[in-house]
LOROPA-222774 format. One record per atom (N, C-alpha, C): x, y, z negated; residue in one letter. Coordinates in steps of 0.1 Angstrom, whole numbers, plus 2048, in hexadecimal, padded with zeros to 3 digits. Last residue first. Example, Ala and Ser with C-alpha at 12.3 -4.5 7.8 and 13.67 -1.06 7.14 Angstrom:
! LOROPA-222774
8807EA7B9s8897F57B9s8818007B1s8847C77B2a87B7D37B2a8847DF7B2a
***
This chain:
! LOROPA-222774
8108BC849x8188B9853x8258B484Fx80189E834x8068AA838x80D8AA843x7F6884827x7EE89082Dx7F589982Fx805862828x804873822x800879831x7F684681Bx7F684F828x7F9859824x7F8823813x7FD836811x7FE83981Bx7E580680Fx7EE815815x7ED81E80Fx7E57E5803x7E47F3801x7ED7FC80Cx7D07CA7F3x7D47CE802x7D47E2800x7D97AD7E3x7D47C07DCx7DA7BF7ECx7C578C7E4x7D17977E4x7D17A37E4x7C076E7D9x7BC77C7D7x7C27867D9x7CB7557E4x7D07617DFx7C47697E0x7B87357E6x7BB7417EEx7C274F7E0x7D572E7CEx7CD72E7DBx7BF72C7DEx7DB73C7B3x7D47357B7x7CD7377C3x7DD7567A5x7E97537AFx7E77437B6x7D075C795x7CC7657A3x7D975E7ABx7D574E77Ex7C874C785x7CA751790x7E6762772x7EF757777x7E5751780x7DD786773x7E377976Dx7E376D774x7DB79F77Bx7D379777Dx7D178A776x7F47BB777x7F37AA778x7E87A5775x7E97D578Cx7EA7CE77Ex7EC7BD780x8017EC7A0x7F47E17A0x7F57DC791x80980A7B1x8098027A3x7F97F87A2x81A81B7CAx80D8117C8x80E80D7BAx8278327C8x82382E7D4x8168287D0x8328537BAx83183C7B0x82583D7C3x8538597BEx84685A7C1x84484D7BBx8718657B0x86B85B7B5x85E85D7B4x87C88B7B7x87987E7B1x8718737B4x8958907D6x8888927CFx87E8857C1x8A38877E4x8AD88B7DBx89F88F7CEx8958787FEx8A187E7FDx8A68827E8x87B8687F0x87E8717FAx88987B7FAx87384B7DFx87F8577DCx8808607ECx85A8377D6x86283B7E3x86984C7DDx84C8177C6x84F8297C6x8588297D5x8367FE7B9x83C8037C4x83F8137C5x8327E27A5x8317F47A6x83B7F87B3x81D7CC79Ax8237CE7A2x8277E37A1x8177AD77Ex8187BD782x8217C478Fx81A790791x81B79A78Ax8157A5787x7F978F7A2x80278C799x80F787799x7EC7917BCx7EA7987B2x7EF7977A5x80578F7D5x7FA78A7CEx7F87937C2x8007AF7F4x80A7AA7E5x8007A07DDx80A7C880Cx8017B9805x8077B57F4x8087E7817x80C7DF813x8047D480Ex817808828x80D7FB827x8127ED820x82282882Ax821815827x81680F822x82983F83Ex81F83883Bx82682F837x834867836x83385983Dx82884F83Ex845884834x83C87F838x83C87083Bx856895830x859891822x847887829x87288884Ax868890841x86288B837x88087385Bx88787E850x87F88B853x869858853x87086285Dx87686D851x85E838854x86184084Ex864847859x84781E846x84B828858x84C834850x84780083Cx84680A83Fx84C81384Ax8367E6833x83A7E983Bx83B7F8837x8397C9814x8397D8819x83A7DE827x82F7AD803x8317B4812x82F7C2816x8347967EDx82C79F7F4x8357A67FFx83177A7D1x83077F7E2x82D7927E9x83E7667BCx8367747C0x8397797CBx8317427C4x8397527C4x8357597C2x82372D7AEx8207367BAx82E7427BAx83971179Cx83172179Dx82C7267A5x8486FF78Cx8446FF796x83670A796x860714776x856702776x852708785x880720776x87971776Ex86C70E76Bx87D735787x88472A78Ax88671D780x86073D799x86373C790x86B730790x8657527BCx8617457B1x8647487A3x8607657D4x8687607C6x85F75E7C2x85D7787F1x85776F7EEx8617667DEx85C793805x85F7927F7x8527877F1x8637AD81Dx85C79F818x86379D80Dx8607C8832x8677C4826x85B7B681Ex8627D784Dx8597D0848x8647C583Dx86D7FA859x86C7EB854x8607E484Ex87781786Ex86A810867x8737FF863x881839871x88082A86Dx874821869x89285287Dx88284E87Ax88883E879x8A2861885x89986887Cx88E86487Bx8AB84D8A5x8A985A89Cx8A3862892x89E82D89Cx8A08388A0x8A3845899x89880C892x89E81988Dx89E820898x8837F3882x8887FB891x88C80A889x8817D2879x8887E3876x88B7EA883x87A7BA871x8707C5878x8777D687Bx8817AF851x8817B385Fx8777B986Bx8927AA832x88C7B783Bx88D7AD848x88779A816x89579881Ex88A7A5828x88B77D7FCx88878A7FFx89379180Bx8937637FCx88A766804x8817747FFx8A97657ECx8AB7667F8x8A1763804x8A77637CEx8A47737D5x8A37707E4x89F74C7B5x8A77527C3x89D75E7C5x8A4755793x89975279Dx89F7587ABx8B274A779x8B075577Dx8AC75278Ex8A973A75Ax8B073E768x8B0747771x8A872673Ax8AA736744x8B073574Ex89671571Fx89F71972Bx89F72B733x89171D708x88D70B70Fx89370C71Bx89572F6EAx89672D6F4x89771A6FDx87572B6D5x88772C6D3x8877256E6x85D7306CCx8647386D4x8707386D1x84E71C6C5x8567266BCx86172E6C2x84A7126DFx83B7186D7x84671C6C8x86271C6F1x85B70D6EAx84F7156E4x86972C710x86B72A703x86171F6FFx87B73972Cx873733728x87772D71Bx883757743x88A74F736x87A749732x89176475Ax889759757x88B755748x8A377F763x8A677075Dx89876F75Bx898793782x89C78E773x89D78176Fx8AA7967A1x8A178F796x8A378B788x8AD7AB7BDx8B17A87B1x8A47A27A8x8B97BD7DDx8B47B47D2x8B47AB7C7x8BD7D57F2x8C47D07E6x8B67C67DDx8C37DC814x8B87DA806x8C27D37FBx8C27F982Dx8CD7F1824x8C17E8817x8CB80A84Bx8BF804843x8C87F9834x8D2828858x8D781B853x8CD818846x8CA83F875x8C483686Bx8CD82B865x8D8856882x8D3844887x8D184087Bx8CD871877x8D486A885x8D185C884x8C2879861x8C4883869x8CE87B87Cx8C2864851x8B686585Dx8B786E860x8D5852840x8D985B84Dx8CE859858x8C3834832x8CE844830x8D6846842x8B082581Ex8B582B82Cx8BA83782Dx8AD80B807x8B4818810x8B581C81Bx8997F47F6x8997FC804x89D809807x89A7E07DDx89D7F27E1x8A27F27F1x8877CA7C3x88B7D07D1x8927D97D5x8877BE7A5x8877C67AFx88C7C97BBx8747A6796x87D7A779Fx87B7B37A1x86C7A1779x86D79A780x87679A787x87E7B9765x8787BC772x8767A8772x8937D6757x88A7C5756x87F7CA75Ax8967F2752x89F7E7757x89F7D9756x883807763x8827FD75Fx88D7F375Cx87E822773x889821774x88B815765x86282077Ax86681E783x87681C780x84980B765x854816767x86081976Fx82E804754x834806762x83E81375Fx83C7F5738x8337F973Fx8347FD74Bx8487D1727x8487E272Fx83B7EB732x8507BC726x84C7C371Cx84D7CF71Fx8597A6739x85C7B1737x85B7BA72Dx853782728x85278D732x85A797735x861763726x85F76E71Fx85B77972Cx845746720x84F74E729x853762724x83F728714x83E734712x84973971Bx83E70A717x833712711x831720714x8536F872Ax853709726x84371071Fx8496E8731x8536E4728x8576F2723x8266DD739x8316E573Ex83C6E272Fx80E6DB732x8186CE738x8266D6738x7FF6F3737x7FB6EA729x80C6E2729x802710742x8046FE749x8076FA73Bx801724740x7F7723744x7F5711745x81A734725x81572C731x80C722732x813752719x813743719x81373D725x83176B715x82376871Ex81D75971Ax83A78670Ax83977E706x82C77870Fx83D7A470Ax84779F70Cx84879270Bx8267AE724x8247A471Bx8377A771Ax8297B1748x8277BD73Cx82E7B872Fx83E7AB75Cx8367A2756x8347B1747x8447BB781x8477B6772x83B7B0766x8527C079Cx84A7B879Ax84B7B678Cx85B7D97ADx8627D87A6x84F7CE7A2x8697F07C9x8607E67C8x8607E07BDx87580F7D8x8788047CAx86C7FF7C9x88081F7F4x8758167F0x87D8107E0x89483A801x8948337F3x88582B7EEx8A384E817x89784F811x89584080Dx8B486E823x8B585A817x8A485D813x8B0883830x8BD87E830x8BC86C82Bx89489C833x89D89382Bx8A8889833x8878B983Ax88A8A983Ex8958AA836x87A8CE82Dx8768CD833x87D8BF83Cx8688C580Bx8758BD811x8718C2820x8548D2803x85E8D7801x86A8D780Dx83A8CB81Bx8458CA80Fx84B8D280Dx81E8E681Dx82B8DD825x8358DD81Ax7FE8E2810x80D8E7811x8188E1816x7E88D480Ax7E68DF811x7F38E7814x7E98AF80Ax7F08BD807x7EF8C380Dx7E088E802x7DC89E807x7E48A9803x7E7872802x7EC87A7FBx7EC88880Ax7D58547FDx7D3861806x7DD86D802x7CC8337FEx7D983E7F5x7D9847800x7B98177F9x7C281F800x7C58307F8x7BB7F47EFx7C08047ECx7C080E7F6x7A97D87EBx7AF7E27F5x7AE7EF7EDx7AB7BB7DBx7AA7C57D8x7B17CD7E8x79679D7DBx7A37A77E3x7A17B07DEx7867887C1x7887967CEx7977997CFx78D7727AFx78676D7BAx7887787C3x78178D795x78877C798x78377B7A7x7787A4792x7877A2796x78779779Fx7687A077Dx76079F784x76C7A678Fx766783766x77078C76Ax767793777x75E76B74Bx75C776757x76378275Cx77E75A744x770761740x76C76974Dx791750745x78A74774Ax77974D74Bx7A975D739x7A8761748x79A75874Fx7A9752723x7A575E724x7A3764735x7B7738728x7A8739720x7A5743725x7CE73D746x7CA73E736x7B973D733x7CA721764x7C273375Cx7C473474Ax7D170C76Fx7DF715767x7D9722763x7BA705777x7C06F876Dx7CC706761x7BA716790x7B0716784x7B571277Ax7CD70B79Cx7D071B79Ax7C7716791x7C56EF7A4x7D36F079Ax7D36FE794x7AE6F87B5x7AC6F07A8x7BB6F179Cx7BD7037C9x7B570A7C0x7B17027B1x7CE6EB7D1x7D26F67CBx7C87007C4x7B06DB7DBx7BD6D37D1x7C46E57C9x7A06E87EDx79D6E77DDx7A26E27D3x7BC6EB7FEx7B56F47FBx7AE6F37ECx7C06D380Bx7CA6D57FEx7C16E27FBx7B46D882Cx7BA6D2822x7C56D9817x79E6F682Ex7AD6F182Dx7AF6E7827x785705826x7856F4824x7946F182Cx78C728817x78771F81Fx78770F81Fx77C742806x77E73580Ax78072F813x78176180Bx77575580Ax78374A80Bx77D7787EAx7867737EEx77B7647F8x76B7957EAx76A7897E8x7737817F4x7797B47E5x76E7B07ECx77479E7EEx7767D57DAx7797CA7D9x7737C47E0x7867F27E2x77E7EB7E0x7857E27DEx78E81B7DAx79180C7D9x7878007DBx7A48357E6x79782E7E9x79581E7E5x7B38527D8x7B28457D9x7A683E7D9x7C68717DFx7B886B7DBx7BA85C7DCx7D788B7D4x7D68807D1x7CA8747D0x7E48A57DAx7DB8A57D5x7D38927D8x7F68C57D7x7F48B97DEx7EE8B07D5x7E38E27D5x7E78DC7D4x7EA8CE7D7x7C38E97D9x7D18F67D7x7DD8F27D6x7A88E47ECx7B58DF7ECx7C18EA7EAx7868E57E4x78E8EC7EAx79D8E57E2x7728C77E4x77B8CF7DFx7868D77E6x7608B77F9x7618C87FDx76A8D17EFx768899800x76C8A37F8x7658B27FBx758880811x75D891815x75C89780Cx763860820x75F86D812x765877817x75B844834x75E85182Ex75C855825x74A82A832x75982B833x75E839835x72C82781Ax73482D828x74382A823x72A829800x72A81B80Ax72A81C818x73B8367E2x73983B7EEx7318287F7x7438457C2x74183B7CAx73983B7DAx75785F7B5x74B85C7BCx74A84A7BFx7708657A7x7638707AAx7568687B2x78785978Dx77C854799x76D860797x7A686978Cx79586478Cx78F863793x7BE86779Cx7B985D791x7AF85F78Bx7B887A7B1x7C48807A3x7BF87179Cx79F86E7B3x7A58797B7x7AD87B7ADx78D84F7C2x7938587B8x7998607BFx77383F7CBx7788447D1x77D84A7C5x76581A7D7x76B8277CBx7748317CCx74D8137EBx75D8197E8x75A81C7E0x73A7F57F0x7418027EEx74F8067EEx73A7DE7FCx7317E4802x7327F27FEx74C7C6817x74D7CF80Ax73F7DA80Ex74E7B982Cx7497B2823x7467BA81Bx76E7C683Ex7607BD840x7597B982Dx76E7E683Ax7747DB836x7667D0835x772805852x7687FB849x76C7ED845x78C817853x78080D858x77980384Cx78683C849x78F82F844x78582084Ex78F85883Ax785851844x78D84484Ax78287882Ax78E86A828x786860832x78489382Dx78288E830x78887D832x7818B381Bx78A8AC819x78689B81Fx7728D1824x7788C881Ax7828C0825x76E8EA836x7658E0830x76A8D9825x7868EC843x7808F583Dx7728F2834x7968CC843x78E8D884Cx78E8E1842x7A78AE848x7AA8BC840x7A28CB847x79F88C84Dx79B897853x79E8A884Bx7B2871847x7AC87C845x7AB88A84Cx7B484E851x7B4857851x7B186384Ax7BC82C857x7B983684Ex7BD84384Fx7B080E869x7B681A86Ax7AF822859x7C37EA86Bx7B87F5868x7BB806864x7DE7DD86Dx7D47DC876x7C37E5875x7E87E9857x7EC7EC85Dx7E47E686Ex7D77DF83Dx7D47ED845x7E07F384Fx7DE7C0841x7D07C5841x7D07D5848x7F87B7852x7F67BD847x7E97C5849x8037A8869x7FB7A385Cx7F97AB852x7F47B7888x8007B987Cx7FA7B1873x7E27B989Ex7E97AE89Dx7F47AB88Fx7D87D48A1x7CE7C88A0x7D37BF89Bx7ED7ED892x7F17E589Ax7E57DC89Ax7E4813895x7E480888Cx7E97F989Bx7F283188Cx7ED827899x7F181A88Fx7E7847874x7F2840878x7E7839882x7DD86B868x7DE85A86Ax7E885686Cx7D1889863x7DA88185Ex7D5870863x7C78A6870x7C089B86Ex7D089186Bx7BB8CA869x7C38BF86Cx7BF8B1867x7A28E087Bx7A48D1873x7B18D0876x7A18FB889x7988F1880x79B8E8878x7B2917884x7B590B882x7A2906881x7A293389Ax7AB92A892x7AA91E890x7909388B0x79193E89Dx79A93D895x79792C8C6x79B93A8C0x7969408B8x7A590D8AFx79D9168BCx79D9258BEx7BB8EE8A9x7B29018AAx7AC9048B8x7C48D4897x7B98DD8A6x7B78E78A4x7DD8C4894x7D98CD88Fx7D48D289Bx7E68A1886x7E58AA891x7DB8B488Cx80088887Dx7FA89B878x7FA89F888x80986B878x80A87587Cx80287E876x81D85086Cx81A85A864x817866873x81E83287Ax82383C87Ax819848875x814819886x81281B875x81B829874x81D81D8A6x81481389Ax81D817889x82783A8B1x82A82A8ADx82082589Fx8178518C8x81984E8B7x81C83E8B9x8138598DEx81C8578DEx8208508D0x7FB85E8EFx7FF8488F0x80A84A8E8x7D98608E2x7EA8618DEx7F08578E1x7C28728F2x7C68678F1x7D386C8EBx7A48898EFx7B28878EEx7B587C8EBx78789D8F2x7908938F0x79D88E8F3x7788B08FFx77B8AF8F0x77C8A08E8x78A8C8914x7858BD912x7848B6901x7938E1917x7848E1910x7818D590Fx7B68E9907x7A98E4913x79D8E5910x7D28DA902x7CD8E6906x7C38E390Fx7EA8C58EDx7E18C58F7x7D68D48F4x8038C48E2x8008BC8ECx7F58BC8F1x8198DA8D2x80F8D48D7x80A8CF8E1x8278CE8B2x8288CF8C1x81D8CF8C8x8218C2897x8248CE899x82B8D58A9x8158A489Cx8218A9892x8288B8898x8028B78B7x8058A98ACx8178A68A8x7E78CF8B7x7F98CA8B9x7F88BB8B4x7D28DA8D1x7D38CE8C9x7E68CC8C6x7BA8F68D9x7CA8ED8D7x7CB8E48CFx79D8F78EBx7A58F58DEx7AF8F48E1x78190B8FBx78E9068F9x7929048E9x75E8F58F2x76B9048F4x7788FC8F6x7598E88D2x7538ED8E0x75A8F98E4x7578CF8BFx7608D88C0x7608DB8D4x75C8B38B7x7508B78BAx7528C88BFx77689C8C0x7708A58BAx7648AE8C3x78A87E8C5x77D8888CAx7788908BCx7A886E8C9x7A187B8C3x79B87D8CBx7B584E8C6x7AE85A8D2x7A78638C7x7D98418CAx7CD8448C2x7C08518CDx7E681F8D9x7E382E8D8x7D88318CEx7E78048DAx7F280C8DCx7EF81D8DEx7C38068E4x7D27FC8E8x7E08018E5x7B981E8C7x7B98168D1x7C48118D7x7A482B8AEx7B08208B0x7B181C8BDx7948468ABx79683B8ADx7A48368B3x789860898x79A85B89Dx79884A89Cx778883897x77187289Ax78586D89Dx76D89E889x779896895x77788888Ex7568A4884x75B8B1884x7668A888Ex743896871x741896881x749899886x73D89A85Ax73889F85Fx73A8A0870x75188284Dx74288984Ax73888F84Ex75E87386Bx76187B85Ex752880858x760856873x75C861876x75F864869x76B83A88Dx76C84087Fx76984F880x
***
């Protein structure tokens, strides 16, 4: 993986990451603000970074700073798309370097800043040369065609997902059928505020926009379901489901905690007088994978609910994250494309961040094979 101009190259390797840079002479090399390497050689191994962990390494010479470079060590073997693939950025004097592996099949990027889209790209890098005055928000996105395969029951369940598509969902879509991948770069030329934090706060929250939805299933006894009637909003009080992942005391041993929760269900007649209500198990939402240490945590948070009124696909998805008491980290994530999904994170005492926000796709995308949104956040700072 390379940056625009060549400047530092960060491959993935067995349980480590390797830095080469072009860069002639002595250098120093820190990583997370220590330094670990003095020399003319112009490369460097890291056995010490843990898979999906947030690092910052910073090169000078005796001019000064060249580059800092932001990643994580990725795992080959993890189910989660970008946590077995790498994403990075390169922060020079030049610009602004986003560099990311190549996603089989796909032939562009879209690339946004602050939520406009500045460019499209068919390389797996972009090099901003916007000078950086503030923190600063990029997003890279593709699509790329859901395949198929010949599994028994395969053309049976796809055929049932089709059967349950509204009229409207039957038209050309040029969505239907792709993955969506996100990735989420958050650049700052300034060290937080937070210089470390104490609690740090995931909310996951799956909701139906419509306050009013049809159902997809002709046969059904519930013609109609009531929604949310919302918009995305993190302090929401109708929800599908929400989630909350606490972790509190990362100044010492870590205590991990989740709380979960599901809205009533409610189903109606074509005069919308109520046909029933229930409220949808939670107990295959659940944490593992948790490793704690000192001022540092990581989990892997799952989250699979039904509908407890007719027979439905779940809403499904899958967060991993790697935290530490700074305002620095990484999550990665899966999720089917319907619901609406919105993901934030609370850094000690500081207001909630919006993490990820996906649109509901509608009831069609939950027809095997899933079409799934695949996303990371990486923050850029030390």
């Amino acid at each position: 993986m390379m940056n625009g101009e060549g400047l530092i190259t960060v491959k993935p390797l067995k349980d480590a990451l390797e830095l080469t840079w072009s860069v002639e002479g002595k250098v120093r090399l820190t990583r997370n603000g220590k330094y670990v390497y003095e020399g003319t050689d112009q490369h460097y191994v890291d056995h010490e970074t843990a898979v999906g962990e947030q690092v910052a390494y910073r090169l000078t010479d005796e001019q000064g700073e060249v580059a800092k470079v932001y990643t994580a060590a990725v795992d080959p073997s993890d189910d989660l798309y970008w946590n077995r693939h790498l994403t990075s950025a390169v922060v020079a004097s030049t610009g602004t370097h986003l560099q990311w592996d190549p996603i089989p099949d796909v032939e562009t990027y879209a690339i946004y800043r602050q939520g406009r889209r500045i460019a499209e790209v068919v390389g797996n890098a972009y090099l901003d040369d916007t000078p950086l005055h503030e923190p600063t928000m990029y997003e890279v996105r593709a699509l790329r065609p859901v395949k198929r395969d010949a599994k028994p029951g395969t053309r049976l369940i796809h055929a049932v997902g089709k059967a349950m598509s509204l009229a409207k969902e039957l038209k050309t879509d040029t969505r239907r059928d792709k993955e969506l991948f996100v990735m989420y770069f958050l650049v700052s030329p300034l060290r937080p505020d937070l210089e470390t934090v104490n609690q740090i706060q995931l909310r996951v929250q799956t909701f139906i926009r419509p306050p009013m939805i049809k159902n997809p299933n002709l046969l059904s006894p519930h013609p109609y379901f009531e929604g949310d009637g919302r918009p995305y909003n993190v302090h929401a009080n109708d929800y599908r489901t929400r989630t909350e992942v606490k972790v509190e005391g990362m100044h010492d041993i870590p205590i991990v905690s989740i709380k979960k929760d599901a809205g009533v269900t409610r189903g109606y007649n074509a005069r919308h007088q109520l046909t029933g209500e229930d409220v949808a198990s939670v107990d295959q939402v659940y944490l593992d994978d948790i490793d704690i240490d000192r001022g540092r945590t990581a989990y892997r948070l799952h989250h699979s609910v039904g509908n407890p009124l007719v027979i439905a696909p779940d809403i499904k998805y899958t967060i991993v994250a790697q935290l530490k008491d700074t305002a620095t980290f990484k999550l990665s994530g899966s999720h089917t494309q319907s619901p609406h999904h919105e993901v934030y994170l609370q850094v000690g005492d500081a207001p909630w961040t919006t993490i990820h926000r996906a649109d509901d796709l509608g009831v069609s995308f939950m027809g095997n094979p899933m079409p799934e949104c695949h996303w990371t956040y990486l923050t850029c700072m030390d």
